[in-house]
C-alpha positions as CSV (number, residue, x, y, z in Angstrom):
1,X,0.7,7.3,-10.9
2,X,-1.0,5.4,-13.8
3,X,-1.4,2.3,-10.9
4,X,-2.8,4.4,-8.8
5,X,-5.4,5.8,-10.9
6,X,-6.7,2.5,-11.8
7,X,-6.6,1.5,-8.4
8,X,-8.8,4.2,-7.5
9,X,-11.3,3.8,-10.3
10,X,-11.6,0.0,-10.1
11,X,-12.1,1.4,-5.7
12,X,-15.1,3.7,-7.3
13,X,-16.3,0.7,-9.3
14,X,-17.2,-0.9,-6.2
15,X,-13.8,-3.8,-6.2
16,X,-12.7,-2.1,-3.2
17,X,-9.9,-5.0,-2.5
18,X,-8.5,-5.5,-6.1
19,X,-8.6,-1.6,-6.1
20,X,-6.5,-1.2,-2.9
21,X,-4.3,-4.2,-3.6
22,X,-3.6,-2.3,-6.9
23,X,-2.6,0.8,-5.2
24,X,-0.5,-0.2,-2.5
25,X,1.3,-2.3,-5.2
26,X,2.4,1.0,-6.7
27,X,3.5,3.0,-3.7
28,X,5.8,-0.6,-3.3
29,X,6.9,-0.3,-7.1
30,X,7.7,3.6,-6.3
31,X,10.0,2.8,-3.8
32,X,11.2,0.0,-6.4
33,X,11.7,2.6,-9.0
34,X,13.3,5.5,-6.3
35,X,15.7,2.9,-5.3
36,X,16.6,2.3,-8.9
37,X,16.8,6.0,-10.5
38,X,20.4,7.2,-9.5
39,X,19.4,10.2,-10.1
40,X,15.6,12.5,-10.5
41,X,16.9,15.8,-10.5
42,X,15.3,19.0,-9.2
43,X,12.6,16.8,-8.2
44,X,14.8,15.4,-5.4
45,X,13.3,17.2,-2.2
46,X,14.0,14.9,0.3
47,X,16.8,11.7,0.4
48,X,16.6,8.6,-1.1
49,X,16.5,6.8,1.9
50,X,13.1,8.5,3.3
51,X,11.0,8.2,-0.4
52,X,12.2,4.3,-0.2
53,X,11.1,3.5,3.1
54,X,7.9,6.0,3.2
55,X,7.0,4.9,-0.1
56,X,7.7,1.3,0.4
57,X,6.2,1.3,4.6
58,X,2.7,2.9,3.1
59,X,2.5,0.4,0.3
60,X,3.1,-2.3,3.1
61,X,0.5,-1.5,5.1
62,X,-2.2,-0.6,2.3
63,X,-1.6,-4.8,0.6
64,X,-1.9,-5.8,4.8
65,X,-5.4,-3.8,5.5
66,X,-6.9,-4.7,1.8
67,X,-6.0,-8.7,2.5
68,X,-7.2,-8.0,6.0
69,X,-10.8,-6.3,5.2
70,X,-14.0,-7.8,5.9
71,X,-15.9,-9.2,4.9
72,X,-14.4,-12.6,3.7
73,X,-11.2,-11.2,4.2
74,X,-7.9,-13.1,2.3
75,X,-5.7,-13.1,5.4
76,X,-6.4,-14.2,8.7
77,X,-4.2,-13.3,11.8
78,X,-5.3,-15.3,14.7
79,X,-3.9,-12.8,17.4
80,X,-5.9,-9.6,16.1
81,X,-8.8,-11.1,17.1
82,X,-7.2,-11.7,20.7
83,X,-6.4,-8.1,21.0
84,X,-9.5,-6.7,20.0
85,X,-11.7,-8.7,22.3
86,X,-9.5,-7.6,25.1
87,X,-9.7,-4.2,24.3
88,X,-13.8,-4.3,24.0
């Protein structure tokens, strides 16, 4: 939660990428540290299985759209521009 807090004030300090980056690297390290605790108690709601792959899917995603952004952005994927101009 510590990651994530940065992550958001560094996003309110106008580094919107390092901020995001730093943020969906900790929903990925939660589903790092879910996989790794045996064990969390009364605080186990739902399975293992669904905190690791929500966690992990949504931390996934956030890294892809922050390297993705624009302007300049840090990772180009040549077929999303295809897609979009054929949906314009």
């Amino acid at each position: 939660m510590g990651v994530t807090g940065l992550g958001l004030l560094i996003v309110a300090f106008d580094a919107f990428r390092v901020g995001t980056l730093l943020i969906g690297l900790a929903m990925i390290g939660g589903a790092v540290l879910r996989w790794a605790l045996p064990s969390v108690g009364m605080l186990a709601v739902r399975s293992r299985f669904t905190d690791m792959i929500t966690y992990g899917g949504l931390g996934a995603a956030i890294l892809l759209l922050s390297l993705m952004a624009q302007p300049h952005p840090w990772l180009k994927v040549p077929f999303l521009e295809d897609i979009l101009h054929f949906t314009v």
